[in-house]
TORKE-909171 format. One line per field, with one value per residue (C-alpha): x, y, z; residue number from 1; residue in three letters. Coordinates in Angstrom, 3 decimals, decimal comma. Example, Ala and Ser with C-alpha at 12.3 -4.5 7.8 and 13.67 -1.06 7.14 Angstrom:
<nugus>
xx	12,300 / 13,670
yy	-4,500 / -1,060
zz	7,800 / 7,140
k	1 / 2
r	ALA / SER
</nugus>
This chain:
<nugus>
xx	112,465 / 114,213 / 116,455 / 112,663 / 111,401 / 113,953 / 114,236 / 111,023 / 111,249 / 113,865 / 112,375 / 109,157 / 111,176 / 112,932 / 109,632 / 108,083 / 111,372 / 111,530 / 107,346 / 107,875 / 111,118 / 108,963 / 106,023 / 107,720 / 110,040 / 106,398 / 105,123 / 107,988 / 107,823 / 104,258 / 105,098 / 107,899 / 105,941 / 105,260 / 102,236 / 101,984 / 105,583 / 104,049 / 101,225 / 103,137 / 105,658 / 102,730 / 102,996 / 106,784 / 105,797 / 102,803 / 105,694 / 108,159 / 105,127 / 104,190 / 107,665 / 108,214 / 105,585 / 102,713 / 104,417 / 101,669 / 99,700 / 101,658 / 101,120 / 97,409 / 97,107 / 98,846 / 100,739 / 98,014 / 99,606 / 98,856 / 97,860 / 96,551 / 94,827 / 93,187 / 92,020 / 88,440 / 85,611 / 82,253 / 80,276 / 78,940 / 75,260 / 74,073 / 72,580 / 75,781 / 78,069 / 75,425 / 75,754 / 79,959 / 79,568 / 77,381 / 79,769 / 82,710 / 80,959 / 80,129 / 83,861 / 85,560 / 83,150 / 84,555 / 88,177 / 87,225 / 85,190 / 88,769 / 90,663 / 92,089 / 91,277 / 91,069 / 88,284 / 87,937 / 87,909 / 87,278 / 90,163 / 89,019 / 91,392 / 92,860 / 91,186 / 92,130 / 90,559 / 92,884 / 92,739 / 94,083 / 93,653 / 89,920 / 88,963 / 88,512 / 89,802 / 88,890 / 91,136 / 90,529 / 92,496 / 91,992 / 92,912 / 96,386 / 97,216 / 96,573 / 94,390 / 90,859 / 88,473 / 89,735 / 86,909 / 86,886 / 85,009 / 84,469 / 84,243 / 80,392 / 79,852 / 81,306 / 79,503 / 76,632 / 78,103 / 77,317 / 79,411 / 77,755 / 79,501 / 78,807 / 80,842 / 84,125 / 84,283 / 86,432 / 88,710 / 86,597 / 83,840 / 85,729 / 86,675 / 89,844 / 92,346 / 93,201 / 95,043 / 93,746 / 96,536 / 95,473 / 92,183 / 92,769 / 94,970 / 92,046 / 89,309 / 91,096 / 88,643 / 91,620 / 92,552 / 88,946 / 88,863 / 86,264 / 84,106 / 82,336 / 80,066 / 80,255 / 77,186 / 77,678 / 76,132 / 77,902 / 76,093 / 72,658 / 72,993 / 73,984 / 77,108 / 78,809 / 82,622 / 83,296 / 86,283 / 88,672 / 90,329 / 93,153 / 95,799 / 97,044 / 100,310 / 102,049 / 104,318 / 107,187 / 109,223 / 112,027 / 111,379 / 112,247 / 110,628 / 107,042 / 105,019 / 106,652 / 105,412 / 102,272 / 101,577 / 102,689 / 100,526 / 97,768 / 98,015 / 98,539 / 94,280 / 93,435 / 94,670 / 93,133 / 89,511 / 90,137 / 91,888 / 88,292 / 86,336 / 88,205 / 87,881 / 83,802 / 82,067 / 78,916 / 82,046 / 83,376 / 83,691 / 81,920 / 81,443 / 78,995 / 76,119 / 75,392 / 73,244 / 72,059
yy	125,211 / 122,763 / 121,053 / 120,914 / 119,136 / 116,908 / 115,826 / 114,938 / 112,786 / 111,190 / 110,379 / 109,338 / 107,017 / 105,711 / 105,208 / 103,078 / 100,945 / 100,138 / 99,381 / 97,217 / 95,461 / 94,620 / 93,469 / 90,659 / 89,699 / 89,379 / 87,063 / 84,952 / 84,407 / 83,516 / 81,466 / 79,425 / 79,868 / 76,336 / 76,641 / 73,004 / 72,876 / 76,039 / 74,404 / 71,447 / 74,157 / 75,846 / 76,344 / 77,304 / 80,274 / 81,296 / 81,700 / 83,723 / 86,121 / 86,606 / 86,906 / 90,189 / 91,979 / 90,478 / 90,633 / 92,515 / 89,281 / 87,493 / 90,127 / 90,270 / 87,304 / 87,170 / 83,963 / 81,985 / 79,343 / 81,056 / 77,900 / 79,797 / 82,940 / 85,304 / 88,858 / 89,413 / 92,212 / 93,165 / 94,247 / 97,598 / 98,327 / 100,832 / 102,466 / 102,766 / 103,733 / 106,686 / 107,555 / 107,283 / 109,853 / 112,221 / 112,200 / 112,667 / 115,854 / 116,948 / 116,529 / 117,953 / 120,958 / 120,807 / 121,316 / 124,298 / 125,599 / 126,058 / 126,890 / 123,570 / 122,995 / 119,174 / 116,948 / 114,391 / 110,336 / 107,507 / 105,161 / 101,300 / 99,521 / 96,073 / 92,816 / 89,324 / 85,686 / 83,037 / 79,615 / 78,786 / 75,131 / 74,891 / 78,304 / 80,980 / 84,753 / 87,963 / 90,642 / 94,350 / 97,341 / 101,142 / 103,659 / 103,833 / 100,152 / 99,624 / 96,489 / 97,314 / 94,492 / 90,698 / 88,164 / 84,611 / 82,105 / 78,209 / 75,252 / 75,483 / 78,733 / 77,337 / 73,890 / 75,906 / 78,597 / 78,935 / 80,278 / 81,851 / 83,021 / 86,621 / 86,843 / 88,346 / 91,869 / 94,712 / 96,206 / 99,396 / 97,184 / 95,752 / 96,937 / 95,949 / 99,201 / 99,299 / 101,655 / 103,519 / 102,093 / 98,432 / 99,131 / 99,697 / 96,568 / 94,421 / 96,041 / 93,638 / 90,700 / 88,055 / 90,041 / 90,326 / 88,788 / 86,588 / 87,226 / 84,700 / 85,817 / 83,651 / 84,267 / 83,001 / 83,440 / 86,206 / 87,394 / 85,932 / 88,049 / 86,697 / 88,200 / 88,200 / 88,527 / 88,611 / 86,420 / 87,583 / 84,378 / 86,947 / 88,605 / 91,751 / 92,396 / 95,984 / 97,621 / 98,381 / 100,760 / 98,673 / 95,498 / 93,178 / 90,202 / 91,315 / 89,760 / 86,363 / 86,902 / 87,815 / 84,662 / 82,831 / 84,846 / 83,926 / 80,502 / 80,696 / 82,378 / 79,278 / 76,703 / 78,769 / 78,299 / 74,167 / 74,001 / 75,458 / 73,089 / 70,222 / 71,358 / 72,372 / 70,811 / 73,060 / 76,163 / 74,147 / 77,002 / 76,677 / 78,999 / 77,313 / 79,467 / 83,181 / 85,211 / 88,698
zz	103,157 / 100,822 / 103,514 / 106,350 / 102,902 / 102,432 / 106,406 / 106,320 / 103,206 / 104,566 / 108,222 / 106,896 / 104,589 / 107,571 / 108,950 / 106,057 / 105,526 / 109,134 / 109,020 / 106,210 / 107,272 / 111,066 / 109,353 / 107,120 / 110,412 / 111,863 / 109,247 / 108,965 / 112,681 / 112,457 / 109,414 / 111,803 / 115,260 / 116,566 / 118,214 / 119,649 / 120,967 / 123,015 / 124,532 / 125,552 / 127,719 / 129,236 / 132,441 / 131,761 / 129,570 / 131,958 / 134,559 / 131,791 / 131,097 / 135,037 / 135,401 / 132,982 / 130,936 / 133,879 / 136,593 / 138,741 / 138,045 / 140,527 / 143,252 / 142,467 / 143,037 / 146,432 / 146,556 / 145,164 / 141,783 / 138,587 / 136,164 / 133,252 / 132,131 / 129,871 / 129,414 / 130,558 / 130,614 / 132,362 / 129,640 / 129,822 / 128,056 / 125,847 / 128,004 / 130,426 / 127,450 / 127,304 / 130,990 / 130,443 / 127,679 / 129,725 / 132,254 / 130,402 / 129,046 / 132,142 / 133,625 / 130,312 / 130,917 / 134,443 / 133,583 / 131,073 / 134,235 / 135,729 / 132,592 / 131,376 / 127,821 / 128,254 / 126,580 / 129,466 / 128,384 / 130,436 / 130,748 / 130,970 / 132,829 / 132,183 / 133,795 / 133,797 / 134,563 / 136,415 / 136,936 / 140,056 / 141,103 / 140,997 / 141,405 / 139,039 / 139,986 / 138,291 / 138,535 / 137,573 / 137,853 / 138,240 / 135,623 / 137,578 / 137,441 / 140,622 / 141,505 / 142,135 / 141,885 / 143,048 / 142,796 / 143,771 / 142,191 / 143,757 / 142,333 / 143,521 / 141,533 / 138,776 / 138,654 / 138,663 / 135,808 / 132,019 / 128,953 / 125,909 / 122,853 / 121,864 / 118,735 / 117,810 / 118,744 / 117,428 / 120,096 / 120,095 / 121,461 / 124,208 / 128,107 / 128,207 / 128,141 / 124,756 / 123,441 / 120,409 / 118,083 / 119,295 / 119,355 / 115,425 / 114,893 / 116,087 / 114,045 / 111,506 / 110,861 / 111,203 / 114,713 / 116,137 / 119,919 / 120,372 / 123,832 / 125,892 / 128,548 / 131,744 / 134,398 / 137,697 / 141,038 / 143,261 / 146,325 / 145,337 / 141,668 / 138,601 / 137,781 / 133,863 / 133,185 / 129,429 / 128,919 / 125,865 / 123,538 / 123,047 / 125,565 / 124,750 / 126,419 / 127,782 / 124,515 / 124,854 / 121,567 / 120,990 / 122,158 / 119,422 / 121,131 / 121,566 / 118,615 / 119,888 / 123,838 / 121,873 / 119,872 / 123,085 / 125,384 / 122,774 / 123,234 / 126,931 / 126,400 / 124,532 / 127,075 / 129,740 / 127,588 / 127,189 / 131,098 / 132,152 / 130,164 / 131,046 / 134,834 / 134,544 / 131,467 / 131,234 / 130,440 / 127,755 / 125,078 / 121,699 / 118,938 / 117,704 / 119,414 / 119,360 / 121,807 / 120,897
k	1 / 2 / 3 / 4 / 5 / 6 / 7 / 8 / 9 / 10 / 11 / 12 / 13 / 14 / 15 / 16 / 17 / 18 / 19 / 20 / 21 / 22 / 23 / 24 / 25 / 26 / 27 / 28 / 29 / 30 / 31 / 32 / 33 / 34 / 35 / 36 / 37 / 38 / 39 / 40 / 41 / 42 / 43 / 44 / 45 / 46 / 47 / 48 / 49 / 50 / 51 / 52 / 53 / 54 / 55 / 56 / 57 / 58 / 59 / 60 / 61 / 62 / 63 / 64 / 65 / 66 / 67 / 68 / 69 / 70 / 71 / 72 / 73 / 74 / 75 / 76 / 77 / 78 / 79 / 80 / 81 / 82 / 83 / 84 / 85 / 86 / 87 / 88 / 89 / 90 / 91 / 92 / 93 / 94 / 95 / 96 / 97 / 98 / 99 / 100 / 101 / 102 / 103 / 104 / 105 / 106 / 107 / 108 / 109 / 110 / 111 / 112 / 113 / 114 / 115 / 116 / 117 / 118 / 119 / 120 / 121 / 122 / 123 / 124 / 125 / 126 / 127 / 128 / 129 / 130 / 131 / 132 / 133 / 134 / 135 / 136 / 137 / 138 / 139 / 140 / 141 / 142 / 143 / 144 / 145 / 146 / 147 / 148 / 149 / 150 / 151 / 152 / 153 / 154 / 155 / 156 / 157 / 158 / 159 / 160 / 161 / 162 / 163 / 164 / 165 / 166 / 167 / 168 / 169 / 170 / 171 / 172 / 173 / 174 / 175 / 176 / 177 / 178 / 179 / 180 / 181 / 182 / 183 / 184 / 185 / 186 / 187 / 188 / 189 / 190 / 191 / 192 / 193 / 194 / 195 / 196 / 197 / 198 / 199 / 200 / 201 / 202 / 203 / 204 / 205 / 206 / 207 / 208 / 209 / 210 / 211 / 212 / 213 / 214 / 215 / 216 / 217 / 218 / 219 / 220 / 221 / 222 / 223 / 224 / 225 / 226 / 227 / 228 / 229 / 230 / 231 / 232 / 233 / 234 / 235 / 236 / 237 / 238 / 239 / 240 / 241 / 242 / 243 / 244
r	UNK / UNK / UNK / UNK / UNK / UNK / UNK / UNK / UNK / UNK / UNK / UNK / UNK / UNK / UNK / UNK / UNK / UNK / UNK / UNK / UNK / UNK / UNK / UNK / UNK / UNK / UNK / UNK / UNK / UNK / UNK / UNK / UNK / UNK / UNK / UNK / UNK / UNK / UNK / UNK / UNK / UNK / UNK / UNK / UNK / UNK / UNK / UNK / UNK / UNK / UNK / UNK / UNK / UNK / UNK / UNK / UNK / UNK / UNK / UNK / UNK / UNK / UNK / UNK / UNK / UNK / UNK / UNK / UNK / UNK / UNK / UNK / UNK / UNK / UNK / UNK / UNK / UNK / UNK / UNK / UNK / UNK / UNK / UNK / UNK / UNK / UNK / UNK / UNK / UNK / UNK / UNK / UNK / UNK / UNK / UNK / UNK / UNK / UNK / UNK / UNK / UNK / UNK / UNK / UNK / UNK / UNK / UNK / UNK / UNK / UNK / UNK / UNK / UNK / UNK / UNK / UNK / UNK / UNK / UNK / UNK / UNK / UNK / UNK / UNK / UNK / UNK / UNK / UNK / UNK / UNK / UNK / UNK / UNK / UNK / UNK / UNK / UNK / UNK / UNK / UNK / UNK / UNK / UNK / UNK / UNK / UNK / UNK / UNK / UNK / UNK / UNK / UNK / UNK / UNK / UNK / UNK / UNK / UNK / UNK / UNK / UNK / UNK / UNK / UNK / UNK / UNK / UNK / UNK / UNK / UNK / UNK / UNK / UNK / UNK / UNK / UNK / UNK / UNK / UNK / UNK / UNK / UNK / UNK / UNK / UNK / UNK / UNK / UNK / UNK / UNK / UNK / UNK / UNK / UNK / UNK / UNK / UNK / UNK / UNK / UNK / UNK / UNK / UNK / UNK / UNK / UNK / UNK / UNK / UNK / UNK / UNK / UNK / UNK / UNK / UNK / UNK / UNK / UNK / UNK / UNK / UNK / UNK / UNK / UNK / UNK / UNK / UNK / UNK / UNK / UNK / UNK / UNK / UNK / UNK / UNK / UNK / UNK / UNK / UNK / UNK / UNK / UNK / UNK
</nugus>
C-alpha cells in the first residue's frame, strides 16, 4: 500500500515539475518571440505550417496558392444547439438500445478561411478529417461582403473542433478568440462564416516546438485579417463595434 502511495507521489511530482518547467520555457519564449520579424517572413512560414502540422490544407485546396489563413466557423443558434442535444440523446439512447453504454457527442470538425489571390475559400471537414465543405468566394461576393465583430468567445462557444483541454485553455480571458461574422451572398442567400483571430494547430505529446508554430500560426491569422482588408476595404476588421 505504502510503495502504490509512494509511486504515485512520485509520478504526480514528475508531472508538476515537468508542468512547471514547460510553462516558464513557454513564457520565456513569448518573452523573446519576435513577432514583427514573423510577419515580415510570412509567406515562408505559411508554407512551413502547410508543409507539416497543415498539410491537408494544401490538398484541400487542390493546387490553388495558399497566401494566408485562419480558422473559421458557421455559427450555430440556440435553437440548433438545442436540436444537436436532442439528437445526441436520441443516438446515445440508440447505442444503449443495442447494448453499448456510450453517451453519444457531436464532434465539430475543423474549418478554415484562405486567401488565395483574390478569392476567399472556406474549407470544412467531417468528423473524420476528411474535407467536406469547399466554398469559393469572388472578388464580386466579396466587394459586396460585410464583417461584424461579435466579441471574444471562449472556446466552448466556438465550432471549431476543440478539444476539451483547449477548449479550457481558451476560457482564459487573455486566450479568448475573437470572432468576426462575414455575410456574403451564396446562391441568392446570405451566407455567414465566423472567422477566428486565432489558429489552433494539431498536438502532438512531445513536440517541443509547438507553442512556437503556435505564436507563429497566430500571427499568420492576423495577417490573413489585414491581407483581407487591404484586398476589400468594407472587411477591414475592427473591434470597435459589437452586434448582439
Amino acid at each position: 500500500m505504502f510503495q502504490s502511495i509512494l509511486i504515485m507521489v512520485v509520478v504526480f511530482g514528475g508531472c508538476f515539475m515537468y508542468y512547471k518547467f514547460a510553462m516558464q520555457k513557454t513564457r520565456n519564449l513569448a518573452a523573446n518571440f519576435d513577432k514583427n520579424a514573423v510577419a515580415e517572413n510570412i509567406e515562408n512560414h505559411v508554407n512551413d505550417l502547410t508543409n507539416s502540422k497543415l498539410d491537408y490544407l494544401k490538398k484541400w485546396m487542390n493546387g490553388a496558392p495558399i497566401d494566408l489563413f485562419t480558422d473559421a466557423s458557421i455559427p450555430v443558434s440556440v435553437k440548433d444547439k438545442a436540436k444537436n442535444t436532442a439528437v445526441d440523446a436520441a443516438k446515445s439512447v440508440a447505442w444503449a438500445a443495442v447494448g453499448v453504454k456510450a453517451k453519444y457527442k457531436r464532434v465539430e470538425a475543423v474549418s478554415h478561411l484562405v486567401l488565395s489571390n483574390d478569392n476567399l475559400h472556406f474549407l470544412a471537414a467531417d468528423i473524420d478529417g476528411n474535407l467536406q465543405t469547399h466554398l469559393t468566394f469572388t472578388p464580386d461576393q466579396l466587394n459586396n461582403a460585410k464583417i461584424e465583430y461579435k466579441g471574444p468567445k471562449k472556446g466552448a462557444d466556438l465550432a471549431s473542433g476543440l478539444t476539451d483541454f483547449l477548449s479550457e485553455k481558451l476560457n482564459k480571458e487573455e486566450n479568448m478568440v475573437n470572432v468576426f461574422a462575414i455575410t456574403l451572398k451564396h446562391d441568392k442567400e446570405d451566407f455567414t462564416i465566423q472567422a477566428h483571430d486565432k489558429i489552433v494547430l494539431p498536438f502532438e505529446m512531445g513536440d517541443s516546438g509547438y507553442a512556437e508554430k503556435a505564436m507563429v500560426a497566430n500571427v499568420i491569422a492576423e495577417n490573413f485579417f489585414e491581407k483581407l482588408g487591404e484586398r476589400y476595404p468594407n472587411l477591414i476588421a475592427s473591434k470597435g463595434r459589437l452586434v448582439s
